[in-house]
C-alpha positions in Angstrom: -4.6 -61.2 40.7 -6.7 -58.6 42.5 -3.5 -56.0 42.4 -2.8 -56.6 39.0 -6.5 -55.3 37.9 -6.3 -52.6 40.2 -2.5 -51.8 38.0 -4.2 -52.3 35.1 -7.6 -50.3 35.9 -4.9 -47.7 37.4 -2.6 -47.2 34.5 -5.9 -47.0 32.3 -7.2 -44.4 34.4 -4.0 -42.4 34.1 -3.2 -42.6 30.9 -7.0 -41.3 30.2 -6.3 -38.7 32.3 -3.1 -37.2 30.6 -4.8 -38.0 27.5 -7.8 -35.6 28.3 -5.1 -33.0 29.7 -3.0 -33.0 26.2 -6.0 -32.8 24.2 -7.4 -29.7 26.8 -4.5 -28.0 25.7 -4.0 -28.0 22.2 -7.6 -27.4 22.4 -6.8 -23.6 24.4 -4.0 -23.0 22.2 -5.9 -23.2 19.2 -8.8 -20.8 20.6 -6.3 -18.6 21.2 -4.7 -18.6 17.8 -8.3 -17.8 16.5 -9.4 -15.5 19.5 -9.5 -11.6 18.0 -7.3 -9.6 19.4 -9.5 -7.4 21.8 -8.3 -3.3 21.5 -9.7 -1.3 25.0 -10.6 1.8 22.8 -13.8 2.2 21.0 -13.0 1.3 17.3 -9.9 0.2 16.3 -7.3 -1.3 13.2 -4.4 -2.6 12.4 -3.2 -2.2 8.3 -0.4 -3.0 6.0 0.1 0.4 4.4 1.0 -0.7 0.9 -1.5 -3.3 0.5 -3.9 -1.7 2.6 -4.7 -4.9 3.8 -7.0 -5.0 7.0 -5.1 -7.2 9.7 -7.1 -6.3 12.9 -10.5 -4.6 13.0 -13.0 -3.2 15.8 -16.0 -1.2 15.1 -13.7 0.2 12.2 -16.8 2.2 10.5 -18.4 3.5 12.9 -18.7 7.0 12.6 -16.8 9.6 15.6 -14.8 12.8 15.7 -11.8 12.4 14.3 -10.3 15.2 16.4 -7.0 16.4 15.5 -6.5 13.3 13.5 -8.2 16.3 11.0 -4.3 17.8 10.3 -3.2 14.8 8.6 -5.5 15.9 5.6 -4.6 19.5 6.3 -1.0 18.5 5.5 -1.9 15.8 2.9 -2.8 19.1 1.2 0.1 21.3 1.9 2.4 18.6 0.9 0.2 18.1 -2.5 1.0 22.2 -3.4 4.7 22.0 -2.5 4.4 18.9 -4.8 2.2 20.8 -7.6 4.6 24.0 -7.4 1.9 26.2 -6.0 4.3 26.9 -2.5 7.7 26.4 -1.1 9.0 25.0 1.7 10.6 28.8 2.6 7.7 30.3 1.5 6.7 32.8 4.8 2.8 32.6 5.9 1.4 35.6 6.8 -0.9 35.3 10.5 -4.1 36.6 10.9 -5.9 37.7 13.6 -8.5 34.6 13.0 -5.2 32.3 13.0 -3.7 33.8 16.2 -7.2 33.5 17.8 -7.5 29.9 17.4 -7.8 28.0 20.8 -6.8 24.5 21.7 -3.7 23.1 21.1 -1.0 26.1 19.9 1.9 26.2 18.5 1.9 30.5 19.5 1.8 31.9 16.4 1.8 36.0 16.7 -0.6 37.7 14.8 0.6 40.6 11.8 4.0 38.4 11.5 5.2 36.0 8.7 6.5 32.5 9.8 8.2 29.8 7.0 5.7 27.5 5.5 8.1 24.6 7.1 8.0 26.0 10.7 4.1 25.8 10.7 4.4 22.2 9.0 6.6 21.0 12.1 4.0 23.0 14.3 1.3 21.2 13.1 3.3 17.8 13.2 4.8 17.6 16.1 2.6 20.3 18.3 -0.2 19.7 16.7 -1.0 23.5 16.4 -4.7 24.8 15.9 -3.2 28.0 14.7 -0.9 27.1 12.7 -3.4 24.5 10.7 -5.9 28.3 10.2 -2.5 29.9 9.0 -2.0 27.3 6.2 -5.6 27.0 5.2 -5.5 31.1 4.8 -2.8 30.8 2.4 -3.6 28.0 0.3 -6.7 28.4 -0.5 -7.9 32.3 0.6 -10.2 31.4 3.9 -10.8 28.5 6.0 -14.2 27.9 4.5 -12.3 27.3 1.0 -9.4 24.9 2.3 -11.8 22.7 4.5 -14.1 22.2 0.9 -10.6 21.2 -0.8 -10.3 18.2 2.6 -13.5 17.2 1.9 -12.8 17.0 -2.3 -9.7 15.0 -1.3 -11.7 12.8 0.8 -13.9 11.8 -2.2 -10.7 11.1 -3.9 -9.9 8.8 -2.1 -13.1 6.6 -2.3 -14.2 7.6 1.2 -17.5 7.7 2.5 -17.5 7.8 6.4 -15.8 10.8 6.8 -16.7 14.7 6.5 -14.1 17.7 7.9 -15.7 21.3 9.4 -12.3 22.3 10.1 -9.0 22.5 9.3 -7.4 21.2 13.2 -10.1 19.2 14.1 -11.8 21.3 16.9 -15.6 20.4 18.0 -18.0 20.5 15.2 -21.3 18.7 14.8 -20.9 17.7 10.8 -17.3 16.6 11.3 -16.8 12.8 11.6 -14.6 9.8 10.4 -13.9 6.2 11.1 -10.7 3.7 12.2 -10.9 2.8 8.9 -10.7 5.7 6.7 -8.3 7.2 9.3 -6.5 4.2 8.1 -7.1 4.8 4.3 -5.7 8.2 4.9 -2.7 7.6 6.6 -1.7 5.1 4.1 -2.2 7.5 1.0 -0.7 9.9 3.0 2.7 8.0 3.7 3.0 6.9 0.5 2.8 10.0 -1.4 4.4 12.0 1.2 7.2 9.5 2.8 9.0 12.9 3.6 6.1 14.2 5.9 7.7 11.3 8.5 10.7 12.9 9.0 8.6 15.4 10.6 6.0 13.5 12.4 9.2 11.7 13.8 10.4 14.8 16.0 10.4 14.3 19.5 10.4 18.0 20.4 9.7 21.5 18.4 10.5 24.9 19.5 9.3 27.9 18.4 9.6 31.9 19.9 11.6 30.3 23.4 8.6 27.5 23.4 9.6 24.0 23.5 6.9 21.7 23.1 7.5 18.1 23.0 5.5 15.7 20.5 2.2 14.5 22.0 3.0 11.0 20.1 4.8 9.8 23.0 5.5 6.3 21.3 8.0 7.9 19.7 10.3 8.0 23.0 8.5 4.6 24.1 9.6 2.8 20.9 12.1 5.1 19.4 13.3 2.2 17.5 10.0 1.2 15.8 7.9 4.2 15.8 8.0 6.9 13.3 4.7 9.2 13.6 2.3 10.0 13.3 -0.5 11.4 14.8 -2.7 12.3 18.5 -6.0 13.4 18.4 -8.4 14.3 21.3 -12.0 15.8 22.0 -14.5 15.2 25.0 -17.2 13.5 23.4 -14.7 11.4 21.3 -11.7 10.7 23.4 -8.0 10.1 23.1 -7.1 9.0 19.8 -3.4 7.8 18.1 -2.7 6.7 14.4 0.9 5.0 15.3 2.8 3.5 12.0 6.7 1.8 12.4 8.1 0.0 9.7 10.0 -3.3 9.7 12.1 -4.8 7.2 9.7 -4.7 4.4 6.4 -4.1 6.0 5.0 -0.4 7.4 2.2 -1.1 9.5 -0.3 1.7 10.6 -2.3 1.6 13.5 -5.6 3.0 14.8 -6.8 3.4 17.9 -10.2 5.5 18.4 -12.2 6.8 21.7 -9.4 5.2 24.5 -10.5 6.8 27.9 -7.0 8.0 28.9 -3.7 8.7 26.7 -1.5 6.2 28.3 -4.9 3.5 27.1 -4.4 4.9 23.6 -0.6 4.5 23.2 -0.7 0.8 25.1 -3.2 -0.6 23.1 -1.5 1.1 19.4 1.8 -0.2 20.6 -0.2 -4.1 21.1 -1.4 -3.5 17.6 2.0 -2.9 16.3 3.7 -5.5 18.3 1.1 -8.4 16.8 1.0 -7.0 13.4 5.2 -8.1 12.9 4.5 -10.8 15.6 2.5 -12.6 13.3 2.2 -11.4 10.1 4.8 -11.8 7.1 4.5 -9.5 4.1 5.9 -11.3 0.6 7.4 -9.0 -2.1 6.9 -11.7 -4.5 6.2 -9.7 -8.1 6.8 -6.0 -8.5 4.9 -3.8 -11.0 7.3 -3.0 -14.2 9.0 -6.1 -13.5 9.8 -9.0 -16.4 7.5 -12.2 -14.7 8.1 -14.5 -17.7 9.4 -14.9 -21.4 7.7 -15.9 -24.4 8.2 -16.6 -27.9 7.2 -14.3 -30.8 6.3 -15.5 -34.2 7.0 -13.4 -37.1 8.2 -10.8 -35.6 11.4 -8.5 -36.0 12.4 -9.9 -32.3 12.3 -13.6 -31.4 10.8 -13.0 -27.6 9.3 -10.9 -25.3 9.0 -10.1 -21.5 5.8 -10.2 -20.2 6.1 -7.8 -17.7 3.7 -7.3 -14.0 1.0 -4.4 -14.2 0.9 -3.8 -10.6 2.6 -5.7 -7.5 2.1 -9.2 -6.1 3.2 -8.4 -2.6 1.1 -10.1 -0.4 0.3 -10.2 3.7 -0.2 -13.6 4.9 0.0 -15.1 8.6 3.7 -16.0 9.6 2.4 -20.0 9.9 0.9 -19.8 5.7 5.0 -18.1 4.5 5.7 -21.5 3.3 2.1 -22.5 1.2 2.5 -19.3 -0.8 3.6 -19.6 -4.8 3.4 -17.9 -7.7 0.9 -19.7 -10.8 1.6 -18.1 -14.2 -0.9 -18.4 -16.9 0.8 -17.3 -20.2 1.0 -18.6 -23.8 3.9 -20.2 -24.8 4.3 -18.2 -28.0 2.5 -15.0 -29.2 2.3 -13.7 -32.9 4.0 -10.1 -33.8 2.5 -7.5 -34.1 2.2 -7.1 -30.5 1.7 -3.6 -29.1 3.3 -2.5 -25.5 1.0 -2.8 -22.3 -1.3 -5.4 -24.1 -2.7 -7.9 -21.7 -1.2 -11.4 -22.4 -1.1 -13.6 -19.2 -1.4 -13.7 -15.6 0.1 -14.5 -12.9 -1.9 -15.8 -9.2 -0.4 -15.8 -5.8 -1.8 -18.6 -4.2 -1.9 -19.7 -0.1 -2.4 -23.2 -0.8 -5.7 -23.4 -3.5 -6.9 -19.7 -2.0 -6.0 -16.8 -4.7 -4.9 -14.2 -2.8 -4.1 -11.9 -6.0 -4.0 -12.1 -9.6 -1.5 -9.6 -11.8 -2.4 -9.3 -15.0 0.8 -9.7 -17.2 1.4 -7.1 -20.3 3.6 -7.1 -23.0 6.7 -5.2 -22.5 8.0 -3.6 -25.8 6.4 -3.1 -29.0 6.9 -5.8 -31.5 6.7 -5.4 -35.7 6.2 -7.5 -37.5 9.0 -9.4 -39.3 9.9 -8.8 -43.3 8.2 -11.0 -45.7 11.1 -13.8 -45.7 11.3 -14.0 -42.2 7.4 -14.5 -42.1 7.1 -17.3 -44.9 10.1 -18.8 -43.4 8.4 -19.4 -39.9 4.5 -20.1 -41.4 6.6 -22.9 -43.5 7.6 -23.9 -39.7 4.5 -23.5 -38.5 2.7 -26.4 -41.2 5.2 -29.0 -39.3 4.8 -27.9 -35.9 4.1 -31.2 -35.0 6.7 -32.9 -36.7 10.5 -32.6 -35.6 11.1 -28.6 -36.7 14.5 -29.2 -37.0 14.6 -31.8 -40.0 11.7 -30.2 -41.2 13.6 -26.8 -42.2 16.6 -28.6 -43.2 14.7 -30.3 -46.0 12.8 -27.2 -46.7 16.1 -25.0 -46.6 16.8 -25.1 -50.8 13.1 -24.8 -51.8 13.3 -21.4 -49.6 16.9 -20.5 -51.1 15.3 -21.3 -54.7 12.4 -19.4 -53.9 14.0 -16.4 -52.6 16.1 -16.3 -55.4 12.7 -16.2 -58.1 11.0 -13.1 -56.2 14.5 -11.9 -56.3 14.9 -12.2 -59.8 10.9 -11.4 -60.8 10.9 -8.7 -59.2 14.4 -7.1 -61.1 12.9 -8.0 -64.5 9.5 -5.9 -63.5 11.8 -3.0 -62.8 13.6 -3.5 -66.4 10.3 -3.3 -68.4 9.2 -0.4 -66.1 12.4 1.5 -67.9 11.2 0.9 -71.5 7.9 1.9 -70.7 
């Protein structure tokens, strides 16, 4: 009797036991689902570029030098007058003794000589030359002093608040500053209105006069596969810095990693970010701007139905575990009354995770739409009265009265022209 307590007593203890063990952990695994992922840098963050949406964040305003992160706007802008027509591509840049002067990184520009407007591009991209960023700023805009007031303009732009530039390259200066975030911000406008600047930022190597100087984004040979730019960045007081972006199937993720105490810190912890971002992130290209989302009926109108079409995107970036709660809620008349103008706002459609809204599109008309001749109009407000009533039986009694009535305007309106004759 004794023994068989002590089994019972034992088996209850044990199952306790493995109990309490299970329940340990799933308890550990979900802390570390929710545990932030902790970046050994000073500020970082990890973005979608199209959506811009913010995936990991660490002091991601506070203010620092942006170091040579600085040449990303310098080329935002060269890029933006090769776009505007103002340069070329072959276009060859005089060097001034102010250019040729420049310390710091080099790409060993000579002074008095002319070098093509794409060399100095690849010199700033790849080499991330001081020189070659004066060289550039002389010719666009006359003097230094002139192109680094067009950086800051183009910072406003862009909504930006947490960033100032002194120079055009990024060297020391007291009223120059940025943040993770904006550096972000940047990168993202930057890539998409420039997706050609990458092919640049890509280079493993540049050489220039018998130089060859290999890319100081050494990701690129780390994760040839993944990585596609796009920019170092270093100063004392700040530290090493790296903007890394890659792009996977659908998704171009960009991220930023501020203040790391050692280059090899800076490049580890961007490559984490990366890795994560696709590790667990899915981005859904569910409604595209331009796009028909639905279809709806006109009334009185010269065409029977419309597309309502998306006014901007409804791609989304949810967590890999939320793919299968996402769907699409359209909110839309069934039927809309000519005459409808193109682009007016008739609907909308909400991505939803579940019962969060994680976007609304507004949904706009996509063609203009007249209104229909008189016959067509009466025909359809006849239709219209019995709406409620089976339409179908409805106009096929009504179908002679409308004949016999067409027929009368016909015929009114031909003796009206007769009498006008006499008259």
């Amino acid at each position: 009797m004794k023994s068989d307590r002590t089994k019972i007593y034992g088996n209850s203890f044990l199952c306790a036991y493995i109990l309490l063990l299970i329940t340990t952990l799933l308890c550990s695994i979900a802390n570390a689902k929710t545990k932030p992922l902790k970046v050994n840098a000073r500020e970082a963050v990890l973005m979608e570029a199209e959506t811009r949406k913010i995936l990991v964040s660490q002091n991601c305003h506070e203010r620092i030098q942006p170091a040579s992160f600085t040449k990303i706007v310098t080329l935002y802008l060269v890029f933006e007058a090769i776009e505007n027509g103002q340069i070329q591509l072959t276009d060859m840049v005089p060097i001034s003794k102010r250019a040729w002067r420049t310390g710091g990184s080099k790409m060993f520009v000579r002074v008095g000589t002319r070098v093509p407007l794409e060399e100095l591009i690849k010199g700033i991209a790849v080499v991330s030359g001081n020189d070659a960023c004066v060289a550039v700023a002389e010719y666009l805009q006359g003097s230094v002093e002139n192109f680094v007031d067009k950086m800051n303009e183009l910072v406003r732009k862009l909504g930006l608040k947490d960033t100032h530039f002194s120079t055009p390259n990024g060297l020391p200066s007291k009223n120059q500053y940025s943040t993770a975030y904006d550096m972000a911000m940047i990168a993202a406008s930057y890539i998409e209105r420039f997706p050609q600047a990458l092919k640049y930022h890509s280079m493993q190597e540049f050489t220039y006069q018998g130089i060859t100087q290999n890319n100081r984004n050494r990701l690129l040979r780390k994760a040839p596969d993944l990585i596609d730019g796009l920019k170092t960045g270093y100063v004392a007081d700040a530290g090493y810095h790296l903007i890394a972006t890659g792009k996977k199937k659908n998704m171009r993720l960009i991220a930023v990693v501020m203040g790391a105490t050692k280059p090899s810190i800076r490049e580890k912890e961007a490559l984490k970010l990366i890795y994560y971002g696709f590790g667990n992130f899915a981005k859904l290209d569910l409604i595209d701007k331009g796009k028909p989302v639905t279809r709806v009926k006109v009334w009185k109108g010269k065409t029977d139905e419309v597309n309502l079409v998306a006014r901007s995107s409804g791609h989304v970036v949810v967590p890999v575990s939320e793919k299968s709660t996402v769907k699409v809620d359209i909110d839309a008349p069934k039927s809309l009354f000519a005459p409808l103008k193109k682009g007016e706002i008739k609907g909308e459609a909400r991505i939803l995770s579940g019962t969060k809204t994680l976007k609304n599109v507004d949904l706009a008309v996509e063609k203009d739409i007249p209104r229909a001749g008189v016959i067509k109009r009466f025909y359809q407000s006849v239709l219209l009265l019995g709406i409620k009533t089976d339409i179908n039986r409805l106009s096929i009694a009504l179908l002679p009265a409308l004949v016999l009535l067409v027929f009368v305007y016909f015929l009114v309106k031909r003796r009206r022209r007769k009498r006008r004759r006499f008259y």
